[in-house]
N, C-alpha and C positions, 0 to 999 in steps of 0.2 A: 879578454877571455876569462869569463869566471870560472873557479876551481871550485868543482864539487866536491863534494866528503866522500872519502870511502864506504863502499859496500860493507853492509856488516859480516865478519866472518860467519860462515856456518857454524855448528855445532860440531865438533868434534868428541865422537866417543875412541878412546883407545880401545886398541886389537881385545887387549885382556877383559875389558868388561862387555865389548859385542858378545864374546866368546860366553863371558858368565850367564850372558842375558839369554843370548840363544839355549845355552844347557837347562837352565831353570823354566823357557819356556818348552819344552821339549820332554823335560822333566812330567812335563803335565799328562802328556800325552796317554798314556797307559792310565793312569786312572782316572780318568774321564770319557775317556773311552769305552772302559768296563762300566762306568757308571751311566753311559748314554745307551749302552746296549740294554741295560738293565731295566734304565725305565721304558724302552722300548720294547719288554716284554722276554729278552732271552735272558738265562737260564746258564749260561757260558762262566764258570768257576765256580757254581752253586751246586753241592751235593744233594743228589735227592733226601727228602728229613729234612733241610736245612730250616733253621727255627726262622730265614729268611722267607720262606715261603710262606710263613702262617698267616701273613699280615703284608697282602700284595699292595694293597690303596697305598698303606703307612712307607712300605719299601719304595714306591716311587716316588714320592712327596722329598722324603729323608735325601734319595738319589740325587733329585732335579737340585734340592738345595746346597748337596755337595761340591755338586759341579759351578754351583755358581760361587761357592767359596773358593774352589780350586781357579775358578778364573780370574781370580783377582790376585792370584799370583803373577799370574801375564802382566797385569797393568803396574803392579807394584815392580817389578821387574824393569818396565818398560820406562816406570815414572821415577827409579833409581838411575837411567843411563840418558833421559833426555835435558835437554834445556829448561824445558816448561816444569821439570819434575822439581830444580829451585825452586820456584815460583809457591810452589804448594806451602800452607801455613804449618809448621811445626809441628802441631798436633796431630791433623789430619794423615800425617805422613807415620808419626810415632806409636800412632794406636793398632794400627793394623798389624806395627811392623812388630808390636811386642806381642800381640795376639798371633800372629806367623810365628813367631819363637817358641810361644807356650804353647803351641799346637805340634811344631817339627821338631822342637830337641829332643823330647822322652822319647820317641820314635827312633831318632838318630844314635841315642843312645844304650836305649835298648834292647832294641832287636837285635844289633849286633852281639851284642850282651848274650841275648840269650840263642844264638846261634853258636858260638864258643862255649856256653853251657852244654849246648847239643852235642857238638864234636866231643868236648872231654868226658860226657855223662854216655855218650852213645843214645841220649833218648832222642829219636828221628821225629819228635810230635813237637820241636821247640818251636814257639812264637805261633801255634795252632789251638786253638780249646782243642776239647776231651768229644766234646758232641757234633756233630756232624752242622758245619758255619761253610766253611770256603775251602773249597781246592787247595792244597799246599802251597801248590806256583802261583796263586792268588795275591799273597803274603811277599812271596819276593819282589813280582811283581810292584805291586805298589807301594811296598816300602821300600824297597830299590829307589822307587822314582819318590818318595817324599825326601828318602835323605838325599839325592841329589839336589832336590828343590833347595833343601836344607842348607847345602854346601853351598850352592850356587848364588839365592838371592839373600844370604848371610854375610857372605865377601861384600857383594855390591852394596849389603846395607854399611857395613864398615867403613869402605871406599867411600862412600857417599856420604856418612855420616863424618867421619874424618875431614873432609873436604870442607863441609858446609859447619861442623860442628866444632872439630878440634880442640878448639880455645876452652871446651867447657868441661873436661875431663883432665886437661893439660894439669901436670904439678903431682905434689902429694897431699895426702890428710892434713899435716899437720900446718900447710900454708892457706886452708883452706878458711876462709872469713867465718864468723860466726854466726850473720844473716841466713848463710846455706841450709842451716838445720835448728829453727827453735823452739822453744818448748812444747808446742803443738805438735812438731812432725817429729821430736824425741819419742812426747807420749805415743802417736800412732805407731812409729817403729816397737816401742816398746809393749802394746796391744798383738799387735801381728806376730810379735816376737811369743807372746804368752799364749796363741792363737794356734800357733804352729808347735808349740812343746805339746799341747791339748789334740790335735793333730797326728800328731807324730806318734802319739800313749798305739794305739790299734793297728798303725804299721809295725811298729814295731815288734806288738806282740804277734802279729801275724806272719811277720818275717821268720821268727824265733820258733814258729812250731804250732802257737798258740790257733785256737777254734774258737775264740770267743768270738760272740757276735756274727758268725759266719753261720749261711743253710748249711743244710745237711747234703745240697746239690753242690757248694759250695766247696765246701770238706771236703766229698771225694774226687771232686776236678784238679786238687791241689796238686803240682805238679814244680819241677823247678823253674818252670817260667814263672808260674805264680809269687815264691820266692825272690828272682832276679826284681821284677816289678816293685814289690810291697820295698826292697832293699834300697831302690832306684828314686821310691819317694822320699823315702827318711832321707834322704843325701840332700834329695831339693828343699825340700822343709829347711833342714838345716845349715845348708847355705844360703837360703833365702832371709832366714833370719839372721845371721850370724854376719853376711854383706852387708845387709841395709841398717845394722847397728851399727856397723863400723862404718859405714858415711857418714850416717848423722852426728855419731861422737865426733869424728875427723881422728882417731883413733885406732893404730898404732901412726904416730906423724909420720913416717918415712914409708910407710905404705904408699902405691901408685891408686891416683884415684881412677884411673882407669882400669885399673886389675878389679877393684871394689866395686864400682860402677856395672862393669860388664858381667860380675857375679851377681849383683844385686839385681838387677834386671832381667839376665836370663833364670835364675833359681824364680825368682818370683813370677816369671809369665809362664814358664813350665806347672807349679801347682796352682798358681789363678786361673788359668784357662782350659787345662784338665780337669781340676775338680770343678769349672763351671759345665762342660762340658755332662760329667760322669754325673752331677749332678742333676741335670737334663735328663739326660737315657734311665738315670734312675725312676724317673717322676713319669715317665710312658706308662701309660694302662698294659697292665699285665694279668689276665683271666687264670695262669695256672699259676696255684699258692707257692708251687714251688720254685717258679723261676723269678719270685719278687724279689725286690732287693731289700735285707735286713735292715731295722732302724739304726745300729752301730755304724754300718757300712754307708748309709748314706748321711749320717753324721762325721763322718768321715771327707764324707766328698763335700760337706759344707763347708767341714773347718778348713781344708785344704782352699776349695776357694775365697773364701775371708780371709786367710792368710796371705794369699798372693793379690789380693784385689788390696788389703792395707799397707801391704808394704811397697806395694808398686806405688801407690799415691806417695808414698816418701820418698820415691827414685822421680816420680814425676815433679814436685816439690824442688826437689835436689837442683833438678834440672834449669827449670823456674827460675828460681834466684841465681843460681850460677850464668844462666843467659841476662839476666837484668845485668847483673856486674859485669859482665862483657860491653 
């Protein structure tokens, strides 16, 4: 009688990450919803005036696109809790996942941000423009459901990442080889670094009161969300540089390279992929003078993302040789 080999176990996902998976895709729900209604012609959280309306073709194109970036949450989700989602090439898995980061944390960060400004200031217009955009409950709405996205497929990328990656954040700076970081990816940190100080000159003075380089439609929207925001960049700028020099030096040595790491990475996909973003919406044809966006301010949204796109190549870098030596 021959003995056959066991059946291969199924895959096993644990309780806690069906749990994440399910919230994250679930997460979606509300704003793709609104955004499927939208292109199918209603009008449901849109104020009459809204500057949504002037430009119906470009609002549904913009829409259909949304939704199809919002759905790739589901798969990223789905491709953090299966079997087949090892399988996938390193890369493929890590570009999305830092693009989902620099798209969800300023979100996650600051709307909360500026709904505490709201309570202690009394002004009820926090995390809303000045001119007539979206419904109030619009805003909770969907950022309600981004930061749960946020929450949810952030864990499973940890869990997941920990699992499969561990070995390559494991340790401190100062045991870290000298392969990890050299004189090419010093120079580029050290660019991005000087990138984001150049950067950082017009948040700052924007933060601080200053008008320069702002319209004059600009000026009087100025509001303390305005403030919370511009305050919210200079922190990621400056963590984005201030991380990713400190990996590549391997400096302070007792530092955790995963504290560095996880800095470095998320500060950097926060201003890379908003300022690619803001950089985009700025470049749309705009027929009234006043609602273009100033050359300061979209020099702005450049250096923001040149800074997050150089210094991310030094966390991708990082990563690189630290998997070789595994």
């Amino acid at each position: 009688m021959t003995r056959t080999a066991p059946l291969p176990r199924p895959h096993h996902v644990p309780r806690t990450r069906r749990a994440l998976r399910g919230l994250a895709i679930l997460a979606c729900v509300p704003y793709v919803s609104l955004k499927v209604a939208w292109v199918a012609g209603s009008e449901i959280g849109i104020p009459a005036g809204s500057v949504l309306l002037d430009h119906p073709r470009m609002m549904v194109v913009a829409n259909a696109v949304t939704v199809v970036a919002d759905a790739l949450v589901v798969v990223l989700a789905l491709l953090l809790t299966q079997a087949w989602g090892r399988r996938f090439p390193a890369w493929l898995l890590a570009l999305p996942m830092w693009a989902a980061t620099g798209l969800l944390v300023p979100i996650m960060t600051g709307y909360p941000t500026q709904l505490v400004v709201a309570a202690v200031t009394g002004d009820g217009k926090a995390a809303a423009p000045a001119e007539p955009f979206l419904d109030p409950w619009v805003f909770g709405v969907v950022y309600g459901g981004f930061i749960l996205q946020g929450l949810a497929l952030g864990t499973l990328f940890v869990l997941y990442a920990r699992d499969r990656w561990g070995r390559l954040w494991s340790g401190r700076l100062g045991a870290l080889s000298a392969r990890t970081s050299g004189p090419g990816v010093r120079a580029v940190a050290l660019a991005g670094s000087v990138t984001a100080l150049a950067s950082a000159t017009p948040h700052l003075l924007w933060a601080t009161g200053s008008t320069t380089g702002l319209s004059a439609r600009r000026i009087a929207e100025r509001d303390a969300d305005f403030h919370v925001l511009e305050a919210q960049w200079l922190c990621f700028l400056a963590v984005a540089a201030v991380a990713t020099l400190l990996l590549v030096l391997r400096r302070p040595a007792r530092l955790r390279v995963r504290t560095t790491l996880a800095l470095a990475w998320t500060a950097s996909a926060a201003v890379g992929c908003w300022g690619a973003y803001m950089s985009l919406v700025a470049l749309l044809p705009e027929t009234d003078p006043g609602k273009r966006v100033p050359g300061l301010v979209q020099l702005s949204y450049a250096g923001d993302m040149i800074t997050g796109f150089l210094l991310a190549a030094c966390v991708a870098f990082f990563l690189r040789r630290r998997s070789a030596e595994a």
